[in-house]
C-alpha positions in Angstrom: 123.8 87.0 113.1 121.7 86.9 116.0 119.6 84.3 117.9 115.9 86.3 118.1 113.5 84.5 120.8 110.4 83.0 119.1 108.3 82.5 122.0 108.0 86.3 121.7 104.1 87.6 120.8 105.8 90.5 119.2 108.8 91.1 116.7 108.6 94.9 117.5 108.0 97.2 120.4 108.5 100.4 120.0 108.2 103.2 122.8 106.8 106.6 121.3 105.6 110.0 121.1 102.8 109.9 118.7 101.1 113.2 116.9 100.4 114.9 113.8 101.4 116.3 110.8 100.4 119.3 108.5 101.8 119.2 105.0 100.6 121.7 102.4 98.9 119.8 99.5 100.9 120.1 95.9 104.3 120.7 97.3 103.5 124.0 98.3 105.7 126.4 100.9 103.7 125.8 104.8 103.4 129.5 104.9 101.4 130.3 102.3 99.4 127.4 101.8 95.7 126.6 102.7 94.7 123.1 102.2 97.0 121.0 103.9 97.0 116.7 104.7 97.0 115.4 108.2 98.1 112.2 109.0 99.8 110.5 112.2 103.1 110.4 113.1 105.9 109.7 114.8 109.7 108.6 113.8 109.6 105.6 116.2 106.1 104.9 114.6 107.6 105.2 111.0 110.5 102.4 111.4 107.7 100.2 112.6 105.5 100.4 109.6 107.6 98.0 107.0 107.4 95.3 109.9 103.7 95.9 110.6 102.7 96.1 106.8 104.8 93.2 106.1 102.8 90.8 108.3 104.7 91.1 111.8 103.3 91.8 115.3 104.4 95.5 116.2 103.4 97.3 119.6 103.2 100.8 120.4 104.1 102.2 124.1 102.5 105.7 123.9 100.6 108.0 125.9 97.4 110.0 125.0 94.7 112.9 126.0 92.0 111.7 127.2 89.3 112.7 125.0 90.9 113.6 122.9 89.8 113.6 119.4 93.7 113.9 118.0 94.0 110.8 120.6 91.3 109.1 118.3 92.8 109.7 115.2 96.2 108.4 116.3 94.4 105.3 117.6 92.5 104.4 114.4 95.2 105.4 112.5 98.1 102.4 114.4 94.7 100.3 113.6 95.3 100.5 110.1 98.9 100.0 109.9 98.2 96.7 111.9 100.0 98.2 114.9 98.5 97.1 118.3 99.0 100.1 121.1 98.9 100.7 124.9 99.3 103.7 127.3 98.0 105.7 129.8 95.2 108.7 129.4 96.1 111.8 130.8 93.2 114.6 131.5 94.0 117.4 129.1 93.9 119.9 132.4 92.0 122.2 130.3 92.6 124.2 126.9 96.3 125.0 127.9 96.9 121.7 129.6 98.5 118.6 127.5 98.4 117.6 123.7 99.9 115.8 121.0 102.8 118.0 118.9 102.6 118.7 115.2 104.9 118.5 112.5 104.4 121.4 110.0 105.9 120.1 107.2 107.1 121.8 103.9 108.4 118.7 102.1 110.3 121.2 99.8 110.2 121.1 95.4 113.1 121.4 92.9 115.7 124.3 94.3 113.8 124.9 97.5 114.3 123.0 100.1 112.2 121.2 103.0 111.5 123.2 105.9 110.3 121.7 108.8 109.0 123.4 112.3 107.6 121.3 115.6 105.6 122.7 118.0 106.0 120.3 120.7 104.5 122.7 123.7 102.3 120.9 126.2 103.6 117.4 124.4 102.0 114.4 126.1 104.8 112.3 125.6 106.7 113.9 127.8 105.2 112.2 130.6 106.1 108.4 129.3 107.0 106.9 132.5 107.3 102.9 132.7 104.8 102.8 136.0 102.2 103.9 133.9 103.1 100.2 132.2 103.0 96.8 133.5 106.0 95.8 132.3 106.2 92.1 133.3 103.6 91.7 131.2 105.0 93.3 128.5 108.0 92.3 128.5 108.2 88.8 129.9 104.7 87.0 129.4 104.1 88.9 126.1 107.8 90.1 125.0 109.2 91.0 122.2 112.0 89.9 119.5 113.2 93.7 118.9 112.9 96.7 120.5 113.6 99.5 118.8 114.3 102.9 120.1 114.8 106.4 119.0 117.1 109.2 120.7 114.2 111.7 119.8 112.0 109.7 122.9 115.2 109.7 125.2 115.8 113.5 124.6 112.1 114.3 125.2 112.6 115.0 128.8 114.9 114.1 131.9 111.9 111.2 132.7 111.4 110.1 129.3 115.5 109.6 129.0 114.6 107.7 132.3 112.0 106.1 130.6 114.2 105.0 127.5 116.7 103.4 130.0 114.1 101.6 131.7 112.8 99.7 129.2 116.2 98.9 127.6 117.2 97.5 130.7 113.9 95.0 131.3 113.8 94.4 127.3 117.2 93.2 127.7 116.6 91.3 130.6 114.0 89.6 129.2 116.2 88.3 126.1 115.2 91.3 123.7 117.1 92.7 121.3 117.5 96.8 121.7 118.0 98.4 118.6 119.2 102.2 118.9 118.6 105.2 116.7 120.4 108.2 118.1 118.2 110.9 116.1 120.2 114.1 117.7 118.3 117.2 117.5 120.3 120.1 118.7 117.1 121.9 120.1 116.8 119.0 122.3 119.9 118.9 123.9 120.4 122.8 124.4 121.7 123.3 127.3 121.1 119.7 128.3 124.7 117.8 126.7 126.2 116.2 129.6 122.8 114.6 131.1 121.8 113.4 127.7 125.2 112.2 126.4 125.5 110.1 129.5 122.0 109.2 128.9 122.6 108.1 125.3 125.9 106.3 126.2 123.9 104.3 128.8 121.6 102.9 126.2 124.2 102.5 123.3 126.0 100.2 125.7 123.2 97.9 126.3 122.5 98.0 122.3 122.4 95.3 119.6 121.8 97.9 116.5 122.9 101.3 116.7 122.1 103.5 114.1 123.5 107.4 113.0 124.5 109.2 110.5 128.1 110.9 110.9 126.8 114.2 113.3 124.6 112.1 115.7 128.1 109.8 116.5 130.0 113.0 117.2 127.3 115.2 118.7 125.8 112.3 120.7 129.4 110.8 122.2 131.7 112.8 121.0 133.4 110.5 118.5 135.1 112.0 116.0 133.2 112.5 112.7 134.9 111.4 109.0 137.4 113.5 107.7 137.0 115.6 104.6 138.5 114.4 101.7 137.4 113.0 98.2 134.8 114.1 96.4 131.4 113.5 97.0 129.8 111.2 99.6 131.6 107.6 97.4 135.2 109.4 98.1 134.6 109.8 101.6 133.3 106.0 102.3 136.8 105.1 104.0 136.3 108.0 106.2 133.2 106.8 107.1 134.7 103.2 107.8 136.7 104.7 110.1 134.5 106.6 112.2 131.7 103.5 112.4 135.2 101.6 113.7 135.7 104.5 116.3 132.1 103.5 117.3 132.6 100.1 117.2 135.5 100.4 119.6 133.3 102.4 122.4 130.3 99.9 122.1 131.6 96.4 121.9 128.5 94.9 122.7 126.6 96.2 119.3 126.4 93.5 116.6 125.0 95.7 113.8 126.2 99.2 113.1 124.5 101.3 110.1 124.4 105.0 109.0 123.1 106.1 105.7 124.8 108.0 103.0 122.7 111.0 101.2 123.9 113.7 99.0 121.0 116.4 97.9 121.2 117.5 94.1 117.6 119.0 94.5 114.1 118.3 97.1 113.2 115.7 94.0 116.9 114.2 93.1 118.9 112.2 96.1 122.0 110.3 96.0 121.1 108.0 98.4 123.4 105.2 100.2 124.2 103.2 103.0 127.0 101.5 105.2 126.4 98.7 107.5 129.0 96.5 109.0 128.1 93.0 111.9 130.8 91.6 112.7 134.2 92.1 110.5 132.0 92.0 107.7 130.9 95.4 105.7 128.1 96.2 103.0 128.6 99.4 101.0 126.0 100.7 98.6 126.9 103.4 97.0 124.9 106.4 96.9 122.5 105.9 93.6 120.2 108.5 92.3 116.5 108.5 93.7 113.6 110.5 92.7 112.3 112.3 96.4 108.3 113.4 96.4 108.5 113.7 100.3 112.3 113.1 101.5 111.1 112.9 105.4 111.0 109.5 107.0 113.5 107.9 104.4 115.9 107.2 107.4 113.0 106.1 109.4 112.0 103.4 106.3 115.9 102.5 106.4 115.9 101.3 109.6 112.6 100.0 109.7 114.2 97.9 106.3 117.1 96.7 108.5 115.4 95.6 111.3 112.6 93.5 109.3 115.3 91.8 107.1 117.2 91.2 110.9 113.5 89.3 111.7 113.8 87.0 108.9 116.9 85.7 109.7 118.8 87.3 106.5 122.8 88.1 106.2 123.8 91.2 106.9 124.2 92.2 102.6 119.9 91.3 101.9 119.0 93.3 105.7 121.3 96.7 104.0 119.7 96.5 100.6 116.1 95.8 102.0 117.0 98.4 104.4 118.5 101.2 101.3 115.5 100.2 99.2 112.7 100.7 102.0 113.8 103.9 102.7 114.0 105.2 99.1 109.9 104.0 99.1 109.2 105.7 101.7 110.4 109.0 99.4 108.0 108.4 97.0 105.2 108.4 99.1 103.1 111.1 101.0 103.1 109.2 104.1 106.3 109.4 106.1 106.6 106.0 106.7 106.6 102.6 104.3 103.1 101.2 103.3 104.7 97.9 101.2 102.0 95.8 99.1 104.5 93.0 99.6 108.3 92.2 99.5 108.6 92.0 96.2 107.4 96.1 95.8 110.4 96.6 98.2 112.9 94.3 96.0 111.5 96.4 93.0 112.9 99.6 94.5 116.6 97.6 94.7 116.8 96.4 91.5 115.6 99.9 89.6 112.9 98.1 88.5 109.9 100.7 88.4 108.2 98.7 85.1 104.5 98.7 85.2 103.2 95.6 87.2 100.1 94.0 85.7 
């Protein structure tokens, strides 16, 4: 499927925007809640994770307070996942000066749904800039086999979006492949559309995996979305066919295009399914039921699923099922991201296997 370059120190680099989030303990609504878990985050961070916990070398390119004690936490918590990291420290500039966002997560139970809020004021990420990097170093003494990027770091800012396209560009150069997740989030690109679709279409064209569910390809480049028609998310697979071919049509270049399928019957029952299609050849799965505890970062664990069975050197059918079942793990855990004992856990998920292992 693709030739990956094995004089590379890394399989994964990953440029980011690293901070925390809040979610109520027990389920519970944000609002009225009390106790709540911290961990660190990050969407770019989350796709990582099945790599990292899997036994490959991932890199972080970040930036942090200096200081900082949320800066510490972040640090010791890429540690654990096995994650090494680099970026510059920027003086806080006193107490209304920089820090790292928060994601105040409601992860939703039964009929009420998730509710999400980000409070990204004063973000430090927004500062990413690749001469705060040495990035012949990085990229061709040290390098990496994939480098995976997310359209939440491009939309940042007008310097991260420079940012994004400057390390696509010397990744590429330097035999990398760029994998491509268009995350659109309409607060982002408020009154921001033309700079940021030109942006985005800049970076799809120098991508090898590009990855979005049916309102990022429309919002993002304006390609028209599947039709209605059918009923439920299986009925409308053609339609969905037909708008990855629209996309595959604008960007030539990609060899992998994937979006995931999901249909909500409650915050704790998902139909959840995927298409991916290299080459002329397509794998469908079918949206299957999955029990949700947290549904957040189940994309992220998707693609983080792809892109480790694209490492090993697996056809495009294993890379869509590993991706389908990494993504319904991460839904059963309280982490946002995938924390795999091994392969076989993730295989597990595939098969419906959820017997007791002794």
């Amino acid at each position: 499927m693709f030739e990956l370059r094995k004089d590379r120190k890394y399989s994964l680099i990953i440029p980011t925007s690293m901070g925390l989030r809040l979610t109520p303990v027990c389920n519970q609504p944000f609002h009225c809640s009390d106790t709540f878990k911290m961990q660190a985050t990050s969407a770019e961070s989350n796709v990582a994770s099945v790599a990292s916990y899997l036994g490959h070398p991932v890199k972080v390119l970040t930036a942090f307070v200096k200081g900082s004690p949320v800066s510490r936490f972040i640090k010791d918590n890429l540690r654990s996942r096995g994650m090494d990291y680099e970026g510059p420290e920027f003086d806080q500039g006193g107490p209304w000066g920089y820090r790292h966002q928060i994601n105040m997560a409601d992860s939703g139970w039964g009929s009420r749904g998730p509710r999400v809020h980000n409070d990204r004021a004063g973000e430090v990420g927004r500062l990413l800039d690749v001469n705060d990097f040495d990035m012949d170093r990085i990229f061709k003494k040290e390098g990496a086999q994939i480098v995976h990027l997310s359209g939440l770091i491009a939309a940042l800012s007008p310097q991260t979006g420079k940012f994004c396209l400057d390390i696509a560009s010397a990744a590429k150069a330097n035999g990398s492949l760029i994998s491509f997740d268009l995350n659109h989030r309409a607060s982002f690109w408020k009154g921001r559309e033309k700079e940021l679709s030109e942006i985005f279409s800049e970076i799809a064209s120098k991508a090898d995996i590009l990855v979005g569910n049916e309102e990022d390809f429309q919002l993002c480049f304006g390609i028209e979305g599947p039709k209605e028609g059918g009923e439920g998310l299986e009925g409308k697979t053609d339609s969905f066919k037909e708008m990855i071919g629209r996309v595959k049509k604008t960007y030539p270049n990609a060899g992998i295009f994937a979006t995931t399928l999901r249909e909500v019957v409650s915050a704790n029952l998902h139909k959840w399914g995927a298409i991916v299609t290299a080459d002329n050849d397509w794998h469908i799965i079918k949206p299957r039921e999955i029990g949700v505890l947290d549904r957040i970062g189940g994309g992220d664990g998707f693609v983080g699923g792809l892109l480790y069975g694209v490492l090993e050197g697996w056809d495009i059918e294993k890379c869509t099922q590993f991706g389908w079942a990494s993504g319904a793990l991460v839904t059963t855990l309280l982490t946002d991201y995938a924390q795999p004992a091994d392969e076989a856990q993730i295989w597990s998920v595939w098969e419906g296997n959820a017997r007791v292992k002794r």
